[in-house]
C-alpha positions as CSV (number, residue, x, y, z in Angstrom):
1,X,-5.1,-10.5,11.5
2,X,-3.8,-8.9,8.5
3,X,-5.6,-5.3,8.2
4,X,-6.4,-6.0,4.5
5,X,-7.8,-9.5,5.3
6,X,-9.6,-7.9,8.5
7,X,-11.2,-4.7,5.8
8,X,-12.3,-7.8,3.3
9,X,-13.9,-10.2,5.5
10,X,-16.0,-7.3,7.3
11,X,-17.1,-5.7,3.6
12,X,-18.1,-9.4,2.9
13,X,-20.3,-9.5,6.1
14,X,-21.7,-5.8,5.4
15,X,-22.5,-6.9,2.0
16,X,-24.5,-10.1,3.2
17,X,-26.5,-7.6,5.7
18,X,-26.9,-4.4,3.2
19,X,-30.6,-6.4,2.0
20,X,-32.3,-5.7,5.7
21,X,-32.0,-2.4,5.1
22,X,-33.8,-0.2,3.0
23,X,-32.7,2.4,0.5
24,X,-31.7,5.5,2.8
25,X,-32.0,3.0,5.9
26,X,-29.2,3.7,8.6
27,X,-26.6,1.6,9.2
28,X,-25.2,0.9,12.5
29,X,-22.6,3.0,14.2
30,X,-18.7,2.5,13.3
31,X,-18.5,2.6,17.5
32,X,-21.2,-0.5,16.9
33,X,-19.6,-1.9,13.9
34,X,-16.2,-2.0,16.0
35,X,-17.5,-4.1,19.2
36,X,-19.8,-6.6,17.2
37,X,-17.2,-7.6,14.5
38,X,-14.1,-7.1,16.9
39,X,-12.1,-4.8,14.4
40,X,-10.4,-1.6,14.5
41,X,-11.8,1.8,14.2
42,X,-9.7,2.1,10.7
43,X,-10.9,-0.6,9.7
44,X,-14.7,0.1,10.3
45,X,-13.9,3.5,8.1
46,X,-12.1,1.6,5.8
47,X,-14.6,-1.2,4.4
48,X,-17.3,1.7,4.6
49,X,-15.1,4.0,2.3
50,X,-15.0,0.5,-0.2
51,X,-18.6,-0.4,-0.1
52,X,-19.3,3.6,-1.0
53,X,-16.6,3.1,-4.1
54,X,-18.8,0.4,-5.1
55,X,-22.3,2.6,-5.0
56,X,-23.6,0.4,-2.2
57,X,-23.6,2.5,1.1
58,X,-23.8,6.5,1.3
59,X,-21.7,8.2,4.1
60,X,-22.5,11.2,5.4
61,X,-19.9,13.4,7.7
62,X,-21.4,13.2,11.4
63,X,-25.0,11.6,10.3
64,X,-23.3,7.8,9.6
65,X,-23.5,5.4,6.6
66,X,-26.8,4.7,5.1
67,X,-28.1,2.0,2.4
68,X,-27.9,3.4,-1.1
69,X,-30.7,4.0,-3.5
70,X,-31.2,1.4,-6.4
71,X,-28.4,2.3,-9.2
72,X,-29.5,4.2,-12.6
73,X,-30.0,1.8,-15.5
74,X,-26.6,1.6,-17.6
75,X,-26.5,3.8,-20.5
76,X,-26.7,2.0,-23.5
77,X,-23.4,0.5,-24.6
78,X,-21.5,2.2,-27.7
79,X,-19.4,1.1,-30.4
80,X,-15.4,0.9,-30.2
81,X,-15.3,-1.5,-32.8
82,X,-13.6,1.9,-34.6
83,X,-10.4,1.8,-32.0
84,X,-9.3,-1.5,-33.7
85,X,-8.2,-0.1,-36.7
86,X,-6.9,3.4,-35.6
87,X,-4.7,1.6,-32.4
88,X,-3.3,-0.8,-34.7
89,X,-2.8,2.2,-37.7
90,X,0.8,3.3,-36.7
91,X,1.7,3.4,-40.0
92,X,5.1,1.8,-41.8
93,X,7.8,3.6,-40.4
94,X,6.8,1.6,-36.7
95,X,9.1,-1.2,-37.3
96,X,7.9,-3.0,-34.1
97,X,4.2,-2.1,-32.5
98,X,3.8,0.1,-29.4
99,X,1.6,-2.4,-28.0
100,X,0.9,-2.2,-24.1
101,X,0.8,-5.2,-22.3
102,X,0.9,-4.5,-18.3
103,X,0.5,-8.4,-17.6
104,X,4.1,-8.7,-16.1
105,X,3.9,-5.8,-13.7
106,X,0.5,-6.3,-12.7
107,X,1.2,-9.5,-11.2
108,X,3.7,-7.9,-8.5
109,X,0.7,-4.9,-8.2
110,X,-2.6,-6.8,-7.6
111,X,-3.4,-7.7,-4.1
112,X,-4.3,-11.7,-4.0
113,X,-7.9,-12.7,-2.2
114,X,-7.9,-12.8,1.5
115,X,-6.1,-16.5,2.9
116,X,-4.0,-16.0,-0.3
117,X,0.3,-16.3,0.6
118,X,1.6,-13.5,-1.1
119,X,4.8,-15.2,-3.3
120,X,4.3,-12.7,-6.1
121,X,4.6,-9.2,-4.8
122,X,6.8,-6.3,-5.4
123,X,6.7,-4.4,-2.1
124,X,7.7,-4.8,1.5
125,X,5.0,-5.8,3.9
126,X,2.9,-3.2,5.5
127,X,4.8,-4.6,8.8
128,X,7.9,-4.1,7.6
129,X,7.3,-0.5,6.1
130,X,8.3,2.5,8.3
131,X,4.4,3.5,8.3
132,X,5.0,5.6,11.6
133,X,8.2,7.3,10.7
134,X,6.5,8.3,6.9
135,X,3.3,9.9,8.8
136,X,5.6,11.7,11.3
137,X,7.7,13.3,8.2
138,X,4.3,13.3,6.4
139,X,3.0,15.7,8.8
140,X,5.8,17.5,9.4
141,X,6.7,18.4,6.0
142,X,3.0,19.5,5.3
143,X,4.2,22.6,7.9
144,X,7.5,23.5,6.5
145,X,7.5,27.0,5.0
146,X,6.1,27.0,1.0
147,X,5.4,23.3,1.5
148,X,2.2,23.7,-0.2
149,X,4.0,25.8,-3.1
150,X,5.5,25.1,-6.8
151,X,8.9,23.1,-6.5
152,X,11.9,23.7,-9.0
153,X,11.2,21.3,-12.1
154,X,14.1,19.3,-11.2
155,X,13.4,18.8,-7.3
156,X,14.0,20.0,-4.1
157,X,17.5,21.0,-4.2
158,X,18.3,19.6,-0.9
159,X,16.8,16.5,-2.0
160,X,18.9,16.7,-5.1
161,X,21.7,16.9,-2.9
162,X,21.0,13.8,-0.8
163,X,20.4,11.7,-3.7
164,X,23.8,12.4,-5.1
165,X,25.6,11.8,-2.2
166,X,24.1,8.1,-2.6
167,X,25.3,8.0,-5.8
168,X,28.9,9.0,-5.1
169,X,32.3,9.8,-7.4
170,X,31.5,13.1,-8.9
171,X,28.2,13.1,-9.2
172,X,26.5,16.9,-8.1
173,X,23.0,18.0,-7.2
174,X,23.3,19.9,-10.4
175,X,23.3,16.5,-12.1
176,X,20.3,14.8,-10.6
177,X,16.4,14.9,-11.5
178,X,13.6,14.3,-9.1
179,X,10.8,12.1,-10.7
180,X,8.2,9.8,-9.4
181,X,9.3,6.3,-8.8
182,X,11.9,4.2,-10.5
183,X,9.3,2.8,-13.3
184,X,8.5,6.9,-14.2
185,X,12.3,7.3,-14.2
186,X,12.9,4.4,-16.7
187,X,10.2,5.6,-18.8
188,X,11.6,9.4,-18.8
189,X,15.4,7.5,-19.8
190,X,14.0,5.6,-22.8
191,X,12.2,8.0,-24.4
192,X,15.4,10.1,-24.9
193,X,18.1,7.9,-25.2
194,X,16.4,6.2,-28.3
195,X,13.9,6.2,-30.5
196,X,10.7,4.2,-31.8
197,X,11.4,1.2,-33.9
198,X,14.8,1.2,-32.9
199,X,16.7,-2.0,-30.5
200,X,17.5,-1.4,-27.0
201,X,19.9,-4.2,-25.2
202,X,18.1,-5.9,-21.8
203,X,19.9,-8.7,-19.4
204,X,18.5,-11.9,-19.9
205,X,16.5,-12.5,-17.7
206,X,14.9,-8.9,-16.7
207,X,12.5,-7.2,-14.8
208,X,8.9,-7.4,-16.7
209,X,8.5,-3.8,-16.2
210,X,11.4,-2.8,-18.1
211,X,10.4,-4.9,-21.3
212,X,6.9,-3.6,-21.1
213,X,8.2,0.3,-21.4
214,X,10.0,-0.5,-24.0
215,X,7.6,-2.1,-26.0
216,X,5.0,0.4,-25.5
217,X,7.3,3.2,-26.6
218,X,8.0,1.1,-29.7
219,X,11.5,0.0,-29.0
220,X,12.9,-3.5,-29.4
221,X,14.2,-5.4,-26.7
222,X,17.6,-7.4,-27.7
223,X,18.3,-10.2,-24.3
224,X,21.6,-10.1,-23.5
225,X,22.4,-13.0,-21.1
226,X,23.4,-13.3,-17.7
227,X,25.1,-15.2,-15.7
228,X,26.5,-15.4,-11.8
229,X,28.4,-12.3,-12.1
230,X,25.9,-10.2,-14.3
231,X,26.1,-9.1,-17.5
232,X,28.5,-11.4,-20.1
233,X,30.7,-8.4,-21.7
234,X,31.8,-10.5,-24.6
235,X,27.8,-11.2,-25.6
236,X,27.4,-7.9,-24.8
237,X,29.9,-6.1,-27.1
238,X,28.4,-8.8,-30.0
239,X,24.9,-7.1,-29.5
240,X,25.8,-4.0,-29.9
241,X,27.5,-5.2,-33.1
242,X,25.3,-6.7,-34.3
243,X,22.1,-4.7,-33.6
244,X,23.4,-1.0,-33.5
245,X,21.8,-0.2,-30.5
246,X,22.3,2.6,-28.2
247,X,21.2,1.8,-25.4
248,X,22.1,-1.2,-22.7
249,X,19.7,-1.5,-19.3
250,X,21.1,-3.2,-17.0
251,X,20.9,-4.1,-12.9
252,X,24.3,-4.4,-11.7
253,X,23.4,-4.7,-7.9
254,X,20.8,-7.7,-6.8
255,X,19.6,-7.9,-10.4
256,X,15.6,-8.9,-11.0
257,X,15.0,-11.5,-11.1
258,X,18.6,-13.5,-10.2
259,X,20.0,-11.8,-7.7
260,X,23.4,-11.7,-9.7
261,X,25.7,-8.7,-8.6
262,X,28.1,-7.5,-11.8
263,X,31.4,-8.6,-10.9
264,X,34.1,-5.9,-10.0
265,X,36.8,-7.4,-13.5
266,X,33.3,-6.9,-15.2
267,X,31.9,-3.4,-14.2
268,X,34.8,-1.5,-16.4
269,X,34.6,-3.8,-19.4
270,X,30.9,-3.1,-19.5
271,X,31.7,0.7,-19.4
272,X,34.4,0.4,-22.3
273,X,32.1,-1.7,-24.6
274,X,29.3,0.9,-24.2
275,X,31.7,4.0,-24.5
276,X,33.7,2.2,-27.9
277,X,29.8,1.4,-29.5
278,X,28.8,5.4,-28.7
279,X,26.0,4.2,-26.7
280,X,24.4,4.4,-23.2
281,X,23.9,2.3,-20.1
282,X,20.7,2.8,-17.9
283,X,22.0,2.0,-14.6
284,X,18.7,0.8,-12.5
285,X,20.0,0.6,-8.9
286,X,16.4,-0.7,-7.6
287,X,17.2,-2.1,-4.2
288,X,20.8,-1.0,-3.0
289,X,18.9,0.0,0.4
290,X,17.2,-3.4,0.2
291,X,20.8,-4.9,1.4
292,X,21.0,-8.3,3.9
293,X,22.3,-7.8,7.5
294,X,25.0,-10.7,6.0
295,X,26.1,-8.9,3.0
296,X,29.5,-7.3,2.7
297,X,30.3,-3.9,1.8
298,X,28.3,-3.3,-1.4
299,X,30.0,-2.2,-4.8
300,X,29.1,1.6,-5.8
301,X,27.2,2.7,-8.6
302,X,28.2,2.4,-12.2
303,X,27.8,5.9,-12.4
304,X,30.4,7.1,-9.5
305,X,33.2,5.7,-11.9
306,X,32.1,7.3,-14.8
307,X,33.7,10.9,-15.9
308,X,32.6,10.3,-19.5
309,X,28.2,10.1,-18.9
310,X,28.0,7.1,-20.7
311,X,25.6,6.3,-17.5
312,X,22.0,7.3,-17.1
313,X,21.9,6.0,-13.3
314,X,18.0,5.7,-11.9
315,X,17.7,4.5,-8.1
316,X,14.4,5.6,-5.8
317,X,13.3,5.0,-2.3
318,X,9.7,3.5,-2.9
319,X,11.2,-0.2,-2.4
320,X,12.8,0.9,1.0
321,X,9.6,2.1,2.0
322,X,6.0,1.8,0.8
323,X,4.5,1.4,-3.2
324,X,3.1,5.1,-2.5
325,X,6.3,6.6,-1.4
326,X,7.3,7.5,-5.0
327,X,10.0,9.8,-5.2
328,X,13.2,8.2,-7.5
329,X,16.1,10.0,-9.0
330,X,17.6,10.5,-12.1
331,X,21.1,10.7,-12.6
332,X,23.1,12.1,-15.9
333,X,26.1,14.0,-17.0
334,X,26.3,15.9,-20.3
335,X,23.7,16.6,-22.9
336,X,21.5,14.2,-22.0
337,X,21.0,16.2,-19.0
338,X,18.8,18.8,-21.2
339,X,16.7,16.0,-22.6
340,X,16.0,14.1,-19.5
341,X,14.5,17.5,-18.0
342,X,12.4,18.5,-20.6
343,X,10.7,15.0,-21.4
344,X,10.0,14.5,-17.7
345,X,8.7,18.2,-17.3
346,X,6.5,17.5,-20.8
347,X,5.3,14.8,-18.9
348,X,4.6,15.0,-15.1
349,X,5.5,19.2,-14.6
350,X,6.9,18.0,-11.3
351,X,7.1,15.8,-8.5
352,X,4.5,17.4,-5.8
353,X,6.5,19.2,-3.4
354,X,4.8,17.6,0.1
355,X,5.7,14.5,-1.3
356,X,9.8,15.4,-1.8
357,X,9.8,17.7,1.8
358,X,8.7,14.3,3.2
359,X,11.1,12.1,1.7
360,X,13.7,15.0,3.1
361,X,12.4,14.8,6.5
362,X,12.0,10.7,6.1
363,X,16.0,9.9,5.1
364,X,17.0,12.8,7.6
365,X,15.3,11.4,10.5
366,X,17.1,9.4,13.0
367,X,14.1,6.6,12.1
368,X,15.5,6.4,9.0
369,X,18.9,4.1,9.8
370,X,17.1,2.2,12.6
371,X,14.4,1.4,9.7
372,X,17.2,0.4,7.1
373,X,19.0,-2.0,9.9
374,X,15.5,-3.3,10.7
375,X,14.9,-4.9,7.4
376,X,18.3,-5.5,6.6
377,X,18.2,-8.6,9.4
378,X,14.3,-9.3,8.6
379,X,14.8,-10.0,5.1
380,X,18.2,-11.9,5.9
381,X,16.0,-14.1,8.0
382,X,13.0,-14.6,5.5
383,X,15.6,-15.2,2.8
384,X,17.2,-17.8,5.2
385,X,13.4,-19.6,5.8
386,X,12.4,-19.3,2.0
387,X,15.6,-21.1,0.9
388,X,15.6,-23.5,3.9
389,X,11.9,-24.5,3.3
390,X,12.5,-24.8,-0.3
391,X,15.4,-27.4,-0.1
392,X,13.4,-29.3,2.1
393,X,10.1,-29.6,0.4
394,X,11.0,-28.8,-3.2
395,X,14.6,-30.8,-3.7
396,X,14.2,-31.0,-7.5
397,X,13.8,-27.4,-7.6
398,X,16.9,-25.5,-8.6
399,X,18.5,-22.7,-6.4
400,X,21.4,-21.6,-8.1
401,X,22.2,-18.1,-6.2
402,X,20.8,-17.0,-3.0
403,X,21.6,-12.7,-2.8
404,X,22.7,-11.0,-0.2
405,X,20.2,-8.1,-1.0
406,X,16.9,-7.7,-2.5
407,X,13.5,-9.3,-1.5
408,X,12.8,-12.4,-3.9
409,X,14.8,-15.7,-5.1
410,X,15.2,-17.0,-8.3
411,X,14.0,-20.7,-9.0
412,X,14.9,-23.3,-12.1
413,X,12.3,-25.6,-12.6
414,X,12.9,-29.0,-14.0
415,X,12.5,-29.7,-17.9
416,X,9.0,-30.0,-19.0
417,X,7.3,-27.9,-16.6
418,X,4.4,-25.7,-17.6
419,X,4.9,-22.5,-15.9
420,X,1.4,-21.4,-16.5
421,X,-0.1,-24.7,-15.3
422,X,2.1,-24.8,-12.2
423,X,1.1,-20.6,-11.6
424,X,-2.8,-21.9,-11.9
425,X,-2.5,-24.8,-9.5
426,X,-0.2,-23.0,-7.1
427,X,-3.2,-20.7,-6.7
428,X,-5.8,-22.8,-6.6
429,X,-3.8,-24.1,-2.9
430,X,-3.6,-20.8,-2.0
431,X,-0.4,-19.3,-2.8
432,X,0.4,-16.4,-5.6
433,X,3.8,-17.2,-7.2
434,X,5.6,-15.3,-10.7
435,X,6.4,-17.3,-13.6
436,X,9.5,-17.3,-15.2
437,X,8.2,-16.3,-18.8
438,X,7.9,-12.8,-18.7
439,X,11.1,-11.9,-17.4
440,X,12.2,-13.3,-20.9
441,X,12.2,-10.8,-24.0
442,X,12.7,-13.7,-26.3
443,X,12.4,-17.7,-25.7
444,X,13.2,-18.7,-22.5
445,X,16.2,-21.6,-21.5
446,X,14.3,-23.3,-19.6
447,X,11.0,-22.6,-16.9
448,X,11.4,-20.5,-13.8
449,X,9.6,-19.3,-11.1
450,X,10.8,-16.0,-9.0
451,X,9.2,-15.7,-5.2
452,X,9.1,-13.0,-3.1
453,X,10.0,-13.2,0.7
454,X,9.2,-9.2,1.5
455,X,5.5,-8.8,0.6
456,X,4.3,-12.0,3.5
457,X,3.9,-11.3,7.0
458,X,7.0,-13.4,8.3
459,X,8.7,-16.8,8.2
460,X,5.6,-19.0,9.3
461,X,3.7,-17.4,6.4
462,X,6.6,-18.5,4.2
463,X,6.6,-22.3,5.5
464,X,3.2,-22.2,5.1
465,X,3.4,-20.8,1.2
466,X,6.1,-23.2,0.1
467,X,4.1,-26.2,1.5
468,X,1.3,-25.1,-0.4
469,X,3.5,-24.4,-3.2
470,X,5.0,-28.7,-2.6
471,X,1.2,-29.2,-3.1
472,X,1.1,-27.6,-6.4
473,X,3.9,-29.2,-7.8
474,X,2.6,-32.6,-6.7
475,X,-0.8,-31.6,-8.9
476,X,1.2,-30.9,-12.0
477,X,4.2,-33.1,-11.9
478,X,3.1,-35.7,-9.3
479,X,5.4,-36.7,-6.4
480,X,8.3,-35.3,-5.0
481,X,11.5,-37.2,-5.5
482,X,12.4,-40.2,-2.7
483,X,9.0,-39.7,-1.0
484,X,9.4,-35.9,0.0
485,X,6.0,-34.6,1.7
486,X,5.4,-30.8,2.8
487,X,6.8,-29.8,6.0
């Protein structure tokens, strides 16, 4: 059993058993807990550790867990009526409001209820992470000499090093930033390549996240479409044009949510427009390590072919390994250099230095490759099971590229569907799926749905999901086409 299904299902027993107990009265033994419910030590310790979080069960080191006493009466509730006005007071010069609205990332972040297929999630599988390989460099980086101490501001220099390396074409250590995961790294780039009330140029479609930094730091996303081979160059020299911006982010490799790869007659237009328009492109290079055993050799960064630092180039190894392993890079050449450090110091000091000796003892370990070649042929074969189990229970669904990298596929619904109803009846059969709206900074085309193939536990989980997700469809739109049933 999954170990987070296993830790909910035994705080759900524990719960139902806490009343025979009195306040102060002993639990059993973890030892105890283990042989009656048939569980792992860890995750005994685990569903105790929740059921303290909730104020229900006390622990005490070497005595056990024991029934809590009853909980203090609430303080009385205060008025935030005030907040309306002075959240909403950001006076004229705001042209567009720094509203925050986390709704499109928090549907790749929050776990779905036990039984629940996973469709919508951001993050390899805990089966597919290198769990073993990240303790071992864990543990040995917590020994290495001045582990414990205060880094340089802009990272390890070693791990400077490495990072550049991966980058490629001139690109130096001198040149690159340490900072904490790829969404703190976009952050850090659009707070000093432009500022509020001003328009920033996004693919259409694009990752949630992306539009929701933008927003909050005031800025206005302007979609620039895409097609098969990424970015259009000749919409995208019209926006800048037209809007004035300074500032393109863009996803050349395996780009969220289609999968589209910029095409090699496109990748030095897109540099020109940018360069002739005096602006800059974000480069987020999200899942280059997240490559398909059946992919060819892989186009390099934006940023190793160009001299000029017209790209701010942002790539990080928390996809290629766990949501907690968050160490990113930033990569710049020029003035922008000097900015980029002092926001991100301004902001997070520094990326703890445990954290970046790990990630140095991690990608230096000879785990390291054998993990990369690992899921390089398990997500080929999920892929392969999604897009095989799709065309045979969902035909009138629309596949229009299946990547060669990356961990989700990107769907075209037929005309008329309601995404949102199709999202609620989806999980009411017990499968979490993405809609297509929020990957849209203006109206969108037509309705989508993006699924993930990384964050379920293999292929049967996958059949499984996409005949719940048949069942779904059925609910909203009736019938498959010529009689199809879920397989």
């Amino acid at each position: 059993m999954h170990e987070r299904s296993s830790v909910a299902e035994l705080v759900g027993e524990l719960r139902k058993e806490l009343d025979r107990y009195s306040p102060g009265g002993k639990l059993p033994s973890s030892r105890t807990l283990v042989d009656r419910f048939r569980v792992s030590p860890v995750t005994v310790s685990r569903a105790l550790a929740q059921l303290a979080a909730e104020g229900l069960v006390v622990t005490r080191p070497g005595a056990g867990a024991f029934r809590a006493g009853p909980r203090p009466a609430p303080a009385p509730a205060g008025d935030t009526s005030w907040q309306e006005v002075a959240l909403s007071a950001d006076g004229a010069a705001d042209l567009v409001p720094r509203s925050v609205d986390a709704s499109g990332v928090l549907v790749s972040l929050a776990a779905p209820a036990p039984g629940v297929v996973e469709f919508n999630g951001g993050y390899l599988h805990p089966s597919l992470q290198p769990e073993r390989a990240m303790a071992a460099a864990l543990a040995r980086a917590g020994r290495r000499p001045g582990a414990w101490g205060r880094p340089p501001m802009e990272g390890l220099p070693e791990l400077r090093e490495w990072f550049a390396r991966g980058i490629g074409g001139a690109t130096t250590a001198a040149e690159v930033l340490i900072t904490a995961g790829g969404q703190s790294a976009l952050t850090t780039a659009l707070r000093a390549l432009t500022p509020p009330g001003t328009p920033v140029l996004v693919e259409s479609p694009t990752y949630p996240g992306m539009l929701a930094i933008a927003r909050a730091a005031g800025l206005r996303p302007v979609p620039v479409p895409v097609d098969a081979d990424g970015v259009r160059p000749s919409l995208l020299a019209d926006a800048f044009r037209v809007t004035g911006a300074r500032v393109l982010v863009c996803q050349p490799l395996f780009q969220n949510p289609t999968g589209a790869v910029l095409a090699p007659e496109r990748r030095g237009e897109v540099l020109r427009i940018a360069r002739a328009a005096g602006a800059f492109v974000v480069e987020d290079d999200f899942v280059r390590r997240l490559v398909h055993e059946d992919a060819g050799p892989l186009p390099a960064p934006l940023a190793a072919d160009d001299p000029d630092g017209v790209v701010v180039h942002v790539c990080s190894l928390t996809k290629a390994t766990s949501p907690s392993f968050r160490v990113s890079a930033l990569a710049a050449r020029g003035p922008v250099l000097e900015r980029l450090r002092a926001i991100q110091v301004v902001d997070t000091f520094f990326v703890p230095r445990p954290l970046q000796e790990a990630a140095l003892e991690l990608v230096g370990s000879p785990a390291w490759p054998r993990h990369l070649r690992a899921i390089a042929a398990e997500l080929r074969d999920r892929r392969n099971a999604m897009t095989s189990a799709l065309r045979l229970n969902l035909p009138e669904v629309s596949l229009p590229h299946v990547p060669s990298g990356g961990y989700h596929l990107w769907l075209r619904l037929p005309d008329g569907t309601d995404e949102v109803a199709l999202t609620a009846a989806a999980l009411r059969a017990g499968v979490a799926i993405t809609p297509g709206r929020p990957y849209f900074s203006a109206e969108p085309p037509a309705p989508h749905l993006r699924l993930s193939f990384a964050a379920v536990a293999g292929a049967g989980e996958i059949t499984e999901g996409v005949r719940r997700l048949r069942a779904a469809c059925t609910e909203v739109r009736g019938p498959a086409p010529d009689g199809v049933k879920a397989r």
